[in-house]
N, C-alpha and C positions, 0 to 999 in steps of 0.2 A: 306463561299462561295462554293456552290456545283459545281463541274466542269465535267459532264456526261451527258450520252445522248445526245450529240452535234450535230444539225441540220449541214451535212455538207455543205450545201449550203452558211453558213456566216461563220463559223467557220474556215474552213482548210481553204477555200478562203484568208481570212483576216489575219487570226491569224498563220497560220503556212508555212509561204512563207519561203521557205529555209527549212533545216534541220539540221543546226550548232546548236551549243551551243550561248542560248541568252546574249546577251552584259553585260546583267545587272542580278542583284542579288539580292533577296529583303530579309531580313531578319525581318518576322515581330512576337513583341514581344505579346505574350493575355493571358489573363486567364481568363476560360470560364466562368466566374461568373462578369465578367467589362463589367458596361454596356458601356464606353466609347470604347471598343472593337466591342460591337454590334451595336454601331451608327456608325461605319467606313463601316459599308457592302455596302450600298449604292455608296460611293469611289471608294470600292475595286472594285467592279464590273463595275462601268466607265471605271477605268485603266485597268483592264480585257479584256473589250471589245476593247478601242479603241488603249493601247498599250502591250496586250498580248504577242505580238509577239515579244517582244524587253527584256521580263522579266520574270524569275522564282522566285518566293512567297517561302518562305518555313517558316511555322507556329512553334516557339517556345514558348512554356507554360513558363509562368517565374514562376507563383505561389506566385507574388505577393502579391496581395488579400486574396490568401486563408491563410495568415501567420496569418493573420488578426482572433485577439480571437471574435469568432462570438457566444460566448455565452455569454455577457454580453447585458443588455435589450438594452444599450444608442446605443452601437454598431447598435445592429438592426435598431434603430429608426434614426441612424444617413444613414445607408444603404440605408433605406425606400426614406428616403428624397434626396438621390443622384440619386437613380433610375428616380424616381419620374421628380426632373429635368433634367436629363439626354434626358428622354423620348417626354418631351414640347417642349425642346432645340432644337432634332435630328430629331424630328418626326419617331423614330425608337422606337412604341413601351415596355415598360417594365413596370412590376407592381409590385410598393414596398410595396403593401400589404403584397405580399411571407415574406418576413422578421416577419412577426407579425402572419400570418395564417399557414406557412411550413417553418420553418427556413431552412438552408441546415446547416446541424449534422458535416459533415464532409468532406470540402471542399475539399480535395487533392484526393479524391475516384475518381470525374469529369474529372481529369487531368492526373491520373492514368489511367481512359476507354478510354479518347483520345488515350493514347499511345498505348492500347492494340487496340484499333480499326485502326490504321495504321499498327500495324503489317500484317494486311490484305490488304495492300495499301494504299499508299497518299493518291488517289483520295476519297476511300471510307471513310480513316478518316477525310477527310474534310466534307463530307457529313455526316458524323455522330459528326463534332462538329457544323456544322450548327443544327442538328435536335437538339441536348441538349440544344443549344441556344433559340431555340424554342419553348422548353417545359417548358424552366426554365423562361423567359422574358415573354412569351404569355401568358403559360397555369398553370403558377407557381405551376410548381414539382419540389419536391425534386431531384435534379440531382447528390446527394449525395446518394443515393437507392438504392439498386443494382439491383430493380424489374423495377424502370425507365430507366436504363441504359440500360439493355438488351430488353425493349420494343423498346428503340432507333435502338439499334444494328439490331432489327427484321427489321423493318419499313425502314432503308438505304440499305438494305440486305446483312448485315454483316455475316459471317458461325456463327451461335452464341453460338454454343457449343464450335469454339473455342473463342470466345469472352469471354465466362464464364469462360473461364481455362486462358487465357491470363489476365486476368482481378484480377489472383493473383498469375504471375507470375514473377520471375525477367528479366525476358525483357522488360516488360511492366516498373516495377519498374525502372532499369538501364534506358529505354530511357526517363523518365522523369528525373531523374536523371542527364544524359547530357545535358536536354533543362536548365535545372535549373544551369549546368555548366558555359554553351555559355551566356547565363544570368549575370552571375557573370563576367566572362570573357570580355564581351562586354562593361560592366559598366552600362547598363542599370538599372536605379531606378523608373521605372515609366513606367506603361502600358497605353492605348496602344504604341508603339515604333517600328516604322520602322529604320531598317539600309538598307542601300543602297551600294552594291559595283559595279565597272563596272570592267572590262579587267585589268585594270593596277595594277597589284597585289602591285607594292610600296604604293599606296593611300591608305588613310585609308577611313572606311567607312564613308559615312552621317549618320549622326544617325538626326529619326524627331522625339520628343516626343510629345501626343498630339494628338487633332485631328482639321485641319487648312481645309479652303477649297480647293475643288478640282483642284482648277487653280497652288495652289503651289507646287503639288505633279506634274503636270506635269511638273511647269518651273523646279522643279528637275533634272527628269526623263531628258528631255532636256539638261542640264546643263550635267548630268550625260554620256549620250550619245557621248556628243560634236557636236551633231546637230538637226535640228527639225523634226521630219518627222510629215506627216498629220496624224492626228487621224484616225482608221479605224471607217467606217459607220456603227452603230447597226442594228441587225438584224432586222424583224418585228417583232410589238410586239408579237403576237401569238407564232411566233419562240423562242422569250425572255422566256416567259411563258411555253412553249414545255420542255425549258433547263434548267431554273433553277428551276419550278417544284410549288416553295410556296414563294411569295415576297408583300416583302410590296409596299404601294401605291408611299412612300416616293423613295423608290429605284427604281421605276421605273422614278419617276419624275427625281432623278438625275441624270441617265443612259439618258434620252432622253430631258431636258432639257426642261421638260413640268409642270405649275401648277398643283398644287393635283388636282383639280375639274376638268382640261382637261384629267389627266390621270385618271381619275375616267370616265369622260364621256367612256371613249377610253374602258375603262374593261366592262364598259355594255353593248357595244356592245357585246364585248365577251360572258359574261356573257347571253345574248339573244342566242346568238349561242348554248350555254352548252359547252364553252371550258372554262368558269372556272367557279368555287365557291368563292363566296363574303365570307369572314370572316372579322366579326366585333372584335375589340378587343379595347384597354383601350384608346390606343392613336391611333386612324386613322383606319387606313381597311391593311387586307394583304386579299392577291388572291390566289388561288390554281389553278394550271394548272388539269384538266378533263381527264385521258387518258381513251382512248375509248377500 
């Protein structure tokens, strides 16, 4: 989930009332190779929008997956076929051909350039594990590469010469290292995985493993809180598309609580306009925001 270029007309309005430390605490588990990580984006960015304001995310790699001997044939073919249904299930896109046409050689390389691309900031390492997400589900690259990496690192506008030196460095190393710590620590077995902490440092965390619908993550977030507040209203959509830049049709449906063919109607308007670009891909349609 990219979080930049913020229209602040819906943004600061809704999302940053106060300037304390938010109540709650989200500790969410992924590895950038789960597609059940990449069918959560849709979620995320509900909870994003409408209870931003009450919560900070912070992305720990477990490397789960990538433990996983990915060079045996059945492996592959049993990959293929998760993706495969992950993608029908989600409506989030993914194509398990990759597994039989670009295997990825050497999984921990991905979660290594995450870390080295947050050494340049959260924000941007987010926007640069959303783009690997991207190229690895949509446009099946090797995200194991280190010439697709740093196409990444160009395109979120990462400094990439120091992305190339961080990218075999031990900080990079060491902070994967730590995520794979809190990992162990946390007792998490299973991606994706949300822990949840709020104010009362006696409590322990909620841990949700899985991916459940969106009504249970707020009676949490609720539960969590000790009260209800109203969901903040989303932006327009043009504004949506402004800020998060490249989404699929599916996330925009669950962001605004619209059937895919009414939010399809809704992008060709846009689409007429030339604020965005239709892309076709295996499962569904994703949109590209136009900047002028």
């Amino acid at each position: 989930m990219s979080v930049d270029n913020v229209p602040p007309n819906w943004f600061t309005s809704e999302m940053c009332q106060g300037t304390g430390k938010k109540p709650l605490e989200i500790y969410m588990f992924i590895d950038p190779l789960c597609p059940d990580c990449w069918a959560l984006e849709p979620i995320l960015k509900k909870l994003f929008i409408e209870y931003g304001r009450y919560f900070t995310i912070r992305h720990v790699l477990s490397g789960r997956l990538a433990s996983l001997n990915l060079a045996k044939k059945q492996k592959h073919e049993s990959l293929a076929n998760v993706w495969e249904k992950t993608a029908s299930r989600s409506g989030m896109s993914c194509d398990g051909s990759l597994w039989f046409e670009n295997p990825i050689s050497t999984p921990y390389a991905a979660s290594i350039a995450i870390k080295a691309a947050e050494l340049q900031g959260k924000k941007v390492g987010l926007k640069f594990l959303r783009k690997i997400q991207e190229v690895l589900f949509l446009e099946k690259q090797n995200i194991s590469d280190e010439s697709v990496l740093i196409d990444c690192a160009l395109s979120v506008g990462l400094d990439v010469e120091e992305f190339k030196n961080d990218l075999h460095s031990t900080s990079a190393a060491k902070a994967f290292q730590c995520d794979l710590k809190i990992t162990t620590e946390m007792d998490v077995e299973e991606i994706p995985t949300l822990v949840l902490f709020n104010e009362n440092i006696d409590e322990e965390g909620l841990k949700i493993t899985g991916c459940y619908p969106y009504d249970m993550y707020v009676h949490i977030i609720h539960d969590m809180l000790g009260f209800q507040p109203d969901p903040a209203s989303p932006p327009s959509l043009e504004e949506f598309m402004q800020y998060f830049k490249f989404v699929a049709s599916k996330e925009i449906a669950v962001v605004y609580n619209m059937p895919i063919n009414e939010v399809e109607r809704e992008l060709k308007k846009l689409l007429l306009k030339q604020k965005v670009a239709q892309v076709p891909v295996k499962y569904g349609t994703f949109w590209r925001y136009i900047d002028k």
